[in-house]
Each structure stands twice: as structure tokens, then as C-alpha cells.
N, CA, C and O atoms as CSV, one atom per row, in Angstrom:
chain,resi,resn,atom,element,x,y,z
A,1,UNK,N,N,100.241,94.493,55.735
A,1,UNK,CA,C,100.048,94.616,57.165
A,1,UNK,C,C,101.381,94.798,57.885
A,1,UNK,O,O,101.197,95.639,58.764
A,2,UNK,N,N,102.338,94.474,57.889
A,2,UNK,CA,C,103.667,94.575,57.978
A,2,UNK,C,C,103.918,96.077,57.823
A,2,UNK,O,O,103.945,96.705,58.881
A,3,UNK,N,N,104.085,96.685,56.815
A,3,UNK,CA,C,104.121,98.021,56.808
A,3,UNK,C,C,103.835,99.006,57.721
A,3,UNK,O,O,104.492,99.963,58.130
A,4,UNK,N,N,102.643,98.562,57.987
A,4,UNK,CA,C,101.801,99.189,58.727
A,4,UNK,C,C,102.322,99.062,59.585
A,4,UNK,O,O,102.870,100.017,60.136
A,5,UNK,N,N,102.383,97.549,60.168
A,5,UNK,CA,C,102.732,97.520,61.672
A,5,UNK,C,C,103.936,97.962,61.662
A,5,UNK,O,O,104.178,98.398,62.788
A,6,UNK,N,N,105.126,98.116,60.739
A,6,UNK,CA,C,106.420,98.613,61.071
A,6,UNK,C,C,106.653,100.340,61.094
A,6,UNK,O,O,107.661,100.942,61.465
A,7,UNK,N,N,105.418,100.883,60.590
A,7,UNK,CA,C,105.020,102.299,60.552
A,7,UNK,C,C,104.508,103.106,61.701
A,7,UNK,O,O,104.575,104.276,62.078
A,8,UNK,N,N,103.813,101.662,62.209
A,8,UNK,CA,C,102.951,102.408,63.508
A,8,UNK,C,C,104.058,102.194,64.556
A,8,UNK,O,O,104.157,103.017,65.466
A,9,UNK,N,N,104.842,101.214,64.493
A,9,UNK,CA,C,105.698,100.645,66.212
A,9,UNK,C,C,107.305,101.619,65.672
A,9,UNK,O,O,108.231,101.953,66.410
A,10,UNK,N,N,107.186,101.826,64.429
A,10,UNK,CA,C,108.982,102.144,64.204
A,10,UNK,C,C,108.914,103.689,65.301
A,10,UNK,O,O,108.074,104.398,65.855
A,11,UNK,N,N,110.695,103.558,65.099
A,11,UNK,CA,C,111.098,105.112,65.381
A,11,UNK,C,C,110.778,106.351,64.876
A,11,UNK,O,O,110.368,106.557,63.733
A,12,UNK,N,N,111.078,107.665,66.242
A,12,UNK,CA,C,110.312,108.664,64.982
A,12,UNK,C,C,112.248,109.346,64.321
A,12,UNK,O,O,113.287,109.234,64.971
A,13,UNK,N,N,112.124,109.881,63.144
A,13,UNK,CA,C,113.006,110.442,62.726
A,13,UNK,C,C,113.809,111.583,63.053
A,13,UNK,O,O,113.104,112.592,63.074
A,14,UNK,N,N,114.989,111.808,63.310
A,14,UNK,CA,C,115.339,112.898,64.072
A,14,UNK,C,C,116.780,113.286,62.784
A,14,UNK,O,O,116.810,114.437,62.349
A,15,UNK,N,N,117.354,112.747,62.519
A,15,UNK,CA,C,118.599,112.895,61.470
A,15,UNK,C,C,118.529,111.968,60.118
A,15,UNK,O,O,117.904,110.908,60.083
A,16,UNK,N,N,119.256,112.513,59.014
A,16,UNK,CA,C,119.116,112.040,57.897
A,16,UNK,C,C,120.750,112.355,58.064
A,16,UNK,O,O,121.441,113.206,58.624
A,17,UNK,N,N,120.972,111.069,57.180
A,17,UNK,CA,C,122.583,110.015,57.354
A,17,UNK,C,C,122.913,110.637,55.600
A,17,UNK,O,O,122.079,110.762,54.704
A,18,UNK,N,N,124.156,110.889,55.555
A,18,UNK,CA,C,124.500,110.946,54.038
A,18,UNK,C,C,123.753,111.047,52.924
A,18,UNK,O,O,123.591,110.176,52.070
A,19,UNK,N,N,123.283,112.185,52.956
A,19,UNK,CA,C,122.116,113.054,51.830
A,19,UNK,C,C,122.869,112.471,50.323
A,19,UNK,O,O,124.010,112.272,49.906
A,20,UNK,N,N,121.780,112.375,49.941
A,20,UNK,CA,C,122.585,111.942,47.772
A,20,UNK,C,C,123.432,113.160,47.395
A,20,UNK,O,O,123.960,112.877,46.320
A,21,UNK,N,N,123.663,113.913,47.634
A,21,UNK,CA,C,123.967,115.055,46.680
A,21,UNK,C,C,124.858,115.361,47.591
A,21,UNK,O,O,125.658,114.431,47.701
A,22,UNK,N,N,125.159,116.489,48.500
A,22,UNK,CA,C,126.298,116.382,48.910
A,22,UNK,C,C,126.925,115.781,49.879
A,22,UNK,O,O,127.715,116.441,50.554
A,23,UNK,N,N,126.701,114.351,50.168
A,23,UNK,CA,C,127.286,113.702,51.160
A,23,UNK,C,C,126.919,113.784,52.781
A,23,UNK,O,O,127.105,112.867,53.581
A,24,UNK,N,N,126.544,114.654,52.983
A,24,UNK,CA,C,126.544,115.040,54.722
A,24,UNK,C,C,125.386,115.005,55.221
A,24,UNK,O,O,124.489,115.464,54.514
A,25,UNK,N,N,125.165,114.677,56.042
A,25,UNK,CA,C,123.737,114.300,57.225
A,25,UNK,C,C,123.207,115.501,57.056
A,25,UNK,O,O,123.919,116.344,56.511
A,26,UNK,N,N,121.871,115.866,57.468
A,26,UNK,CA,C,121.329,116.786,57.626
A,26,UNK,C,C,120.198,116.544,58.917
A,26,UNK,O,O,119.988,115.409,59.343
A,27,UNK,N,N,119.586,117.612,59.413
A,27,UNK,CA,C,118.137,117.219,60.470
A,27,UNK,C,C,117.428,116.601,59.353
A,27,UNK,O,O,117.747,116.583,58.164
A,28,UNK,N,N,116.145,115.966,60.092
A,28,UNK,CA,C,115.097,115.666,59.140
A,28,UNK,C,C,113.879,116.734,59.454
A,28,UNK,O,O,113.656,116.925,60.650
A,29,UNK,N,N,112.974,117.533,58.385
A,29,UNK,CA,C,112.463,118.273,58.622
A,29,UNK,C,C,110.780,117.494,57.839
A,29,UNK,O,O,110.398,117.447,56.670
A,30,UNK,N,N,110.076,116.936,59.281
A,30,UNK,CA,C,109.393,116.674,58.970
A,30,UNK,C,C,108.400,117.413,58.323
A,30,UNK,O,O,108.466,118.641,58.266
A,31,UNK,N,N,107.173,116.552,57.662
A,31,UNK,CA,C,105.939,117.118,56.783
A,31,UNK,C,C,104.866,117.751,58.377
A,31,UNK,O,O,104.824,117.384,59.551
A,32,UNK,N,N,104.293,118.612,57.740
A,32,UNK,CA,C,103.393,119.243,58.664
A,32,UNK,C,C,102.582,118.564,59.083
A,32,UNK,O,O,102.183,118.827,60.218
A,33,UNK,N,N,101.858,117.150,58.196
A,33,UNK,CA,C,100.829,116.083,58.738
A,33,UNK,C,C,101.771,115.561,59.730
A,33,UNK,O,O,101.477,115.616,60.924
A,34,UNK,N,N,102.753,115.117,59.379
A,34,UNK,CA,C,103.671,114.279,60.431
A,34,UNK,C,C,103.701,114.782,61.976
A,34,UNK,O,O,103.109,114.234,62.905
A,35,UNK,N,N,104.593,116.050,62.059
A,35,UNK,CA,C,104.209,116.864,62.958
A,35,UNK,C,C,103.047,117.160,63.729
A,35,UNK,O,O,103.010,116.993,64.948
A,36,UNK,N,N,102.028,117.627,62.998
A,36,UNK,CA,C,100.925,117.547,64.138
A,36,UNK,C,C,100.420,115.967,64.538
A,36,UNK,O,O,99.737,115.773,65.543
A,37,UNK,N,N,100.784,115.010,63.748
A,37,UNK,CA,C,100.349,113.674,64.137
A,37,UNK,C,C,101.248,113.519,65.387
A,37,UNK,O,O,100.783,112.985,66.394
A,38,UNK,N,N,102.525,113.972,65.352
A,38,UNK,CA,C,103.306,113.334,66.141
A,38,UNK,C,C,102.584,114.090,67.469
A,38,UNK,O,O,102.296,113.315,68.381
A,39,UNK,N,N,102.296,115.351,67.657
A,39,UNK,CA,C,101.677,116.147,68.927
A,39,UNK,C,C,100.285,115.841,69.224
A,39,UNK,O,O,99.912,116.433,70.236
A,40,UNK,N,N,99.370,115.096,68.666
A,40,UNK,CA,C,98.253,114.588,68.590
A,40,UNK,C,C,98.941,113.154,69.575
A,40,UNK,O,O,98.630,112.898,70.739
A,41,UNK,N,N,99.683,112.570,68.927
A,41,UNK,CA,C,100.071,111.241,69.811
A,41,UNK,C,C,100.632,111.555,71.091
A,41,UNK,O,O,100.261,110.996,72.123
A,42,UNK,N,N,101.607,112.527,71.041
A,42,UNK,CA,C,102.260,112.868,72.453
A,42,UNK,C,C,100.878,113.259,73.691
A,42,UNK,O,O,100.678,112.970,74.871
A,43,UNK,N,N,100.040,114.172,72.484
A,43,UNK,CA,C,98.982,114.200,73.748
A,43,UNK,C,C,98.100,113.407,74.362
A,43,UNK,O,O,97.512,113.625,75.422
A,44,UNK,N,N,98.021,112.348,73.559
A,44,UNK,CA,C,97.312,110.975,73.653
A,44,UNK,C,C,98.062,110.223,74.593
A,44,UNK,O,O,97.395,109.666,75.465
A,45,UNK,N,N,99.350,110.069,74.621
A,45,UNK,CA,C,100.279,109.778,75.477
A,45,UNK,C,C,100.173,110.456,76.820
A,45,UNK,O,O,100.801,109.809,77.659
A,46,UNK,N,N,99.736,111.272,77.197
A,46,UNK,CA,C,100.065,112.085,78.600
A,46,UNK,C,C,98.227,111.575,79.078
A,46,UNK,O,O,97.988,110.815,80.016
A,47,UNK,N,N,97.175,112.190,78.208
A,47,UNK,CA,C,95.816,111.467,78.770
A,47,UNK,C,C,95.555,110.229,79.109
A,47,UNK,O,O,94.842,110.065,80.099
A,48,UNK,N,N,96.013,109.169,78.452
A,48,UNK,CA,C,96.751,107.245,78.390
A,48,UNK,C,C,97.486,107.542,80.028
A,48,UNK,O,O,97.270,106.817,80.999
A,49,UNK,N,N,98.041,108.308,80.034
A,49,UNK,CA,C,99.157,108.461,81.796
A,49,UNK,C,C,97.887,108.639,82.828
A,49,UNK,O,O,97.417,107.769,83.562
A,50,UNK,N,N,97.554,109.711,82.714
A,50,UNK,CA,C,96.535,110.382,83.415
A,50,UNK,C,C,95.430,109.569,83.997
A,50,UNK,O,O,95.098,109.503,85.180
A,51,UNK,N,N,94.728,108.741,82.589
A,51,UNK,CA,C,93.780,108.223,82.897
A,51,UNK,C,C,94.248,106.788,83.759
A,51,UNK,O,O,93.660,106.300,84.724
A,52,UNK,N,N,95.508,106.282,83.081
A,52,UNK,CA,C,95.377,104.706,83.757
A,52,UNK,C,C,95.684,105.117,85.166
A,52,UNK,O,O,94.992,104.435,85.922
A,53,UNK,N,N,96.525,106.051,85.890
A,53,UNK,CA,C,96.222,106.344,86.984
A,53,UNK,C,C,95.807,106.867,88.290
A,53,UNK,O,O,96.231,106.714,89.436
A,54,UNK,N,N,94.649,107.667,87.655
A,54,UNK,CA,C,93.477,107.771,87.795
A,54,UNK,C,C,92.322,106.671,88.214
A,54,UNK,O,O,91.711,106.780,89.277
A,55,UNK,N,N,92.174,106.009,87.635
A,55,UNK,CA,C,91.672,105.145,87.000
A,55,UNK,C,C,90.875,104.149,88.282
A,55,UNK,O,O,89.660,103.988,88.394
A,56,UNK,N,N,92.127,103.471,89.310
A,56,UNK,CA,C,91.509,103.297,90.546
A,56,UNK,C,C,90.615,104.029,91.170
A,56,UNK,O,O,89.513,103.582,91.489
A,57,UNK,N,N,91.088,105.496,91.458
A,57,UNK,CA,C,90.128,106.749,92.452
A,57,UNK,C,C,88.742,107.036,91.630
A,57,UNK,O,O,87.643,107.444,92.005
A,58,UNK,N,N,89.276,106.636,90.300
A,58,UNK,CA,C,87.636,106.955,89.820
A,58,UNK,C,C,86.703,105.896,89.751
A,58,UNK,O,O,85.511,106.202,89.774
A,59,UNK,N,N,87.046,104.632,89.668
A,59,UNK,CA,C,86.416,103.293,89.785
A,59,UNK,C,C,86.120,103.061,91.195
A,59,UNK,O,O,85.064,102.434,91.285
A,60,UNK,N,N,86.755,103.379,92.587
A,60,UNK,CA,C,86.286,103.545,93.428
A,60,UNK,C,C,85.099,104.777,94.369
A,60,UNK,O,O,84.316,104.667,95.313
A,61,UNK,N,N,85.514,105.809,93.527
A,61,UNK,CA,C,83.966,106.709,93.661
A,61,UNK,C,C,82.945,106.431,92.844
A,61,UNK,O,O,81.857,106.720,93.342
A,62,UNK,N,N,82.914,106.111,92.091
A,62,UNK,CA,C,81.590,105.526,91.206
A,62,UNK,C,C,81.291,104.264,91.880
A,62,UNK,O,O,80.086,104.056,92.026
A,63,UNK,N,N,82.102,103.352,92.336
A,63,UNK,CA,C,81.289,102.158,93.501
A,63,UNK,C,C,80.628,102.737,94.433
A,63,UNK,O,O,79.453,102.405,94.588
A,64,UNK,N,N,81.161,103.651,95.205
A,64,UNK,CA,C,80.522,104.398,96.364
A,64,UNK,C,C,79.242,105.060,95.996
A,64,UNK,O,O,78.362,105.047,96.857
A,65,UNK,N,N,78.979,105.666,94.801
A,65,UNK,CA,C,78.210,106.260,94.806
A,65,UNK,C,C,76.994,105.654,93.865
A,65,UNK,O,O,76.030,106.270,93.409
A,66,UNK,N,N,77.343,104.209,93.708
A,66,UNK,CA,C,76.219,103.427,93.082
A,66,UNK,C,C,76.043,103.051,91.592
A,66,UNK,O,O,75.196,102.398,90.983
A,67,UNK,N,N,77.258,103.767,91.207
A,67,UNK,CA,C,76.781,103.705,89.414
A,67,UNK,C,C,77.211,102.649,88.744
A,67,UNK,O,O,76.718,102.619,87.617
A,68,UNK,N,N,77.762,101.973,88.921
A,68,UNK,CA,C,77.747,100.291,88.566
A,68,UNK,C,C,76.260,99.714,88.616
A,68,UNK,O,O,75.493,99.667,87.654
A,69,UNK,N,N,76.033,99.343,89.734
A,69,UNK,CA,C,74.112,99.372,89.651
A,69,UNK,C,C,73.313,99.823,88.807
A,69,UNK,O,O,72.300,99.179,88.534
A,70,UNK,N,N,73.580,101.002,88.218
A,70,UNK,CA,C,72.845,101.359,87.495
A,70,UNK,C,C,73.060,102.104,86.269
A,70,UNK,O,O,72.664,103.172,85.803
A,71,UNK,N,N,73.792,101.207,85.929
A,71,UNK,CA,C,74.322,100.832,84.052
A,71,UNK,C,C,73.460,100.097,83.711
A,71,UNK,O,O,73.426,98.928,84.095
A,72,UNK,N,N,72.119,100.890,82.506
A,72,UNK,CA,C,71.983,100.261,81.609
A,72,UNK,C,C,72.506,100.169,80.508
A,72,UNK,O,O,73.651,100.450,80.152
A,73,UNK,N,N,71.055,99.486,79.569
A,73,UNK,CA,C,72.294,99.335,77.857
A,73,UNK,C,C,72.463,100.485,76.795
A,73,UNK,O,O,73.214,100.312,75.836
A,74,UNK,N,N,71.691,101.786,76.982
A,74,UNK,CA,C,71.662,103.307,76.666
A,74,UNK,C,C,72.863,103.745,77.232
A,74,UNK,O,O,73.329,104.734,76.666
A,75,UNK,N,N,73.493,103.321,78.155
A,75,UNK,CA,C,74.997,103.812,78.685
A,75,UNK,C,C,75.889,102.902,78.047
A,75,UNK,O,O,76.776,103.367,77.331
A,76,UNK,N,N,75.821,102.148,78.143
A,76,UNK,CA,C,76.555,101.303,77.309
A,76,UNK,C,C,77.076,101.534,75.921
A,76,UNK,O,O,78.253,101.584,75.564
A,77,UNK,N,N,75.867,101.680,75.127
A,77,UNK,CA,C,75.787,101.531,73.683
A,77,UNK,C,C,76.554,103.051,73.200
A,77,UNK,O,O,77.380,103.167,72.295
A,78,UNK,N,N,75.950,104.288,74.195
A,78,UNK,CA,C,76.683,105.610,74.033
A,78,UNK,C,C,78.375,105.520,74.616
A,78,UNK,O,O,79.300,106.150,74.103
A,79,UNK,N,N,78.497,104.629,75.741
A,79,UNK,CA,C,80.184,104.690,75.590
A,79,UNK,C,C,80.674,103.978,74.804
A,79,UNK,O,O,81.902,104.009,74.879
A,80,UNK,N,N,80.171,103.121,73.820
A,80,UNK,CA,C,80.751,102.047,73.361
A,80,UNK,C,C,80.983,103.132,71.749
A,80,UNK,O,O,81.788,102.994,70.829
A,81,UNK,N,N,80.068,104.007,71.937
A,81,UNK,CA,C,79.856,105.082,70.489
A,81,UNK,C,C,81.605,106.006,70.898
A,81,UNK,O,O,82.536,106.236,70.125
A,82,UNK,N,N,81.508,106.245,71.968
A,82,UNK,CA,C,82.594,107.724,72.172
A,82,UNK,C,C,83.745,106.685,72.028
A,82,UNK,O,O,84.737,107.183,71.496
A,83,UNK,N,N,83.867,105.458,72.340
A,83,UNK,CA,C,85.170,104.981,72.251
A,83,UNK,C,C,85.823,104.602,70.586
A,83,UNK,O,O,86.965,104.754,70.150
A,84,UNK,N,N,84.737,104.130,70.005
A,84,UNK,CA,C,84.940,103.623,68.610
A,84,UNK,C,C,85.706,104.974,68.075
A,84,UNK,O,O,86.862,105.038,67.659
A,85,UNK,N,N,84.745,106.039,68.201
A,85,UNK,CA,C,85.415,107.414,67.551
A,85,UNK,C,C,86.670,107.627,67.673
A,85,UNK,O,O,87.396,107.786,66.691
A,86,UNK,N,N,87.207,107.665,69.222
A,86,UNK,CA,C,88.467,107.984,69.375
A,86,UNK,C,C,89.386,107.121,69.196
A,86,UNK,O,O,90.568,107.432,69.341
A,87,UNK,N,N,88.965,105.772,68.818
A,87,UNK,CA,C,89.821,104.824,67.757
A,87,UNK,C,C,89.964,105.012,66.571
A,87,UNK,O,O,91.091,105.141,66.092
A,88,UNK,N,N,88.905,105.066,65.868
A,88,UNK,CA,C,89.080,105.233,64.606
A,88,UNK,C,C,90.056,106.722,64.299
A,88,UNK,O,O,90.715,106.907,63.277
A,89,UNK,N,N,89.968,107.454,65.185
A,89,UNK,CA,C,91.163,109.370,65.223
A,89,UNK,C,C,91.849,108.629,65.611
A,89,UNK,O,O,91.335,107.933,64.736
A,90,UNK,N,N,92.722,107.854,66.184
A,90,UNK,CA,C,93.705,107.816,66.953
A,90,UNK,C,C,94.593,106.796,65.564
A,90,UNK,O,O,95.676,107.117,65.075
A,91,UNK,N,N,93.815,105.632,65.194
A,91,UNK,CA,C,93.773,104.786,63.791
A,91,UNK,C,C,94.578,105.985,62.461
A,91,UNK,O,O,95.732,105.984,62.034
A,92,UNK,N,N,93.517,106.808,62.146
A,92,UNK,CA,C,94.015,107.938,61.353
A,92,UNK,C,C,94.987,108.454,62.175
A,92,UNK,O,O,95.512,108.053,61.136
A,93,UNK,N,N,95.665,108.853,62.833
A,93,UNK,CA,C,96.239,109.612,63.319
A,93,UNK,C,C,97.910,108.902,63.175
A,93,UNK,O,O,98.955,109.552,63.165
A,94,UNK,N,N,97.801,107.714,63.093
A,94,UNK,CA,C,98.542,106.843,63.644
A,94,UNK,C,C,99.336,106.672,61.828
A,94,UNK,O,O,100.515,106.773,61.489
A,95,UNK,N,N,98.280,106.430,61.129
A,95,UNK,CA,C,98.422,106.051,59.685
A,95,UNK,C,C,99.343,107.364,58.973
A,95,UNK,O,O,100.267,107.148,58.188
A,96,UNK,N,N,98.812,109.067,59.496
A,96,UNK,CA,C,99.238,109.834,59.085
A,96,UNK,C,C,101.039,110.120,59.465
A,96,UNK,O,O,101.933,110.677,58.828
A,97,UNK,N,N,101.000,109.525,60.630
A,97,UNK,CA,C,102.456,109.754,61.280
A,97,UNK,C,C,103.451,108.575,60.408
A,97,UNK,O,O,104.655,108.823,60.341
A,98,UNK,N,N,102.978,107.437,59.822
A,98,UNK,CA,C,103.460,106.776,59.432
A,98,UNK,C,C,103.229,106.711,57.387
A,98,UNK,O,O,103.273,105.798,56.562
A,99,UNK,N,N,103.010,108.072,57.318
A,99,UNK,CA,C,103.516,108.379,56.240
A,99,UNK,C,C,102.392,107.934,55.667
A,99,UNK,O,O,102.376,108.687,54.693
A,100,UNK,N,N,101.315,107.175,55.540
A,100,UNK,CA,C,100.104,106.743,54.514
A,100,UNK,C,C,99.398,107.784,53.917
A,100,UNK,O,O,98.684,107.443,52.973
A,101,UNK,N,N,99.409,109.070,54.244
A,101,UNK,CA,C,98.320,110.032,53.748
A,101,UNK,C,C,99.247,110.920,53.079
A,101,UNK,O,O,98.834,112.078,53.014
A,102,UNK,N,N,100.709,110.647,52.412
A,102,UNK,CA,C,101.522,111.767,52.730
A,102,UNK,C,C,101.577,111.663,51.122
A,102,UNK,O,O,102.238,112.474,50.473
């Protein structure tokens, strides 16, 4: 679990320090999973922006217009479905950037 957690919270890689062979730094040229994981997160990052502030103006038009009132448990159970999903992608997504699938 450690791993993990030091996989998911670490830095992302940008330079490689004194290569074995001939001595000298080089860029790091990430793996293609890495890469698109990393642009999968960045975009997750800007919707995470968007939505938290947002977030008031839309919680206050849905008061206005009643839909708190009328949440049942068929709404419920279907957002509770769309959220799990985009955890469990975001979970994978997270695992791939941190090298587990590689």
C-alpha cells in the first residue's frame, strides 16, 4: 500500500540524473501508457476546477427549480452508478501513471 500511495502522490518525471553507461543526464522519455495517463489526469484536473466552481450556481438553480424535492432512490442509485465508474477509470488511470500496468 505504500507503493501505491508513493506512486499515486509522487512527482511526475521530467530528467534522468547520471545514466549507467555514459555518465550524463538525459530527458526522461516517458512510456506511451504513462503519457496518456498523465493527459487523462491533467484533464481530470481542469473538470475537478470547473466543476468545484461551478458547483454553487448549479446547486442554487436546481433549488430554484425544485429538484432536491424530487430526488428519488432511481436517481440516486443511477448517480451513485456514474460515479463508481469514473472512480474505478480514474483508480486505473492513476495505477497506470504510476507504473503498475507497465
Amino acid at each position: 500500500m505504500a507503493t501505491f500511495t508513493r506512486c499515486l502522490l509522487g512527482p511526475k518525471l521530467y530528467r534522468q540524473h547520471r545514466n549507467g553507461r555514459t555518465g550524463q543526464g538525459a530527458d526522461y522519455i516517458p512510456h506511451p501508457l504513462e503519457r496518456h495517463s498523465d493527459r487523462i489526469l491533467g484533464w481530470a484536473s481542469v473538470m475537478w476546477s470547473i466543476t468545484y466552481y461551478s458547483c454553487p450556481f448549479l446547486m442554487l438553480t436546481a433549488y430554484r427549480k425544485g429538484h432536491f424535492f424530487t430526488m428519488n432512490y432511481e436517481k440516486v442509485i443511477e448517480t451513485s452508478g456514474y460515479l463508481t465508474c469514473v472512480t474505478i477509470f480514474l483508480v486505473g488511470v492513476f495505477c497506470a501513471r504510476g507504473g503498475y500496468f507497465l
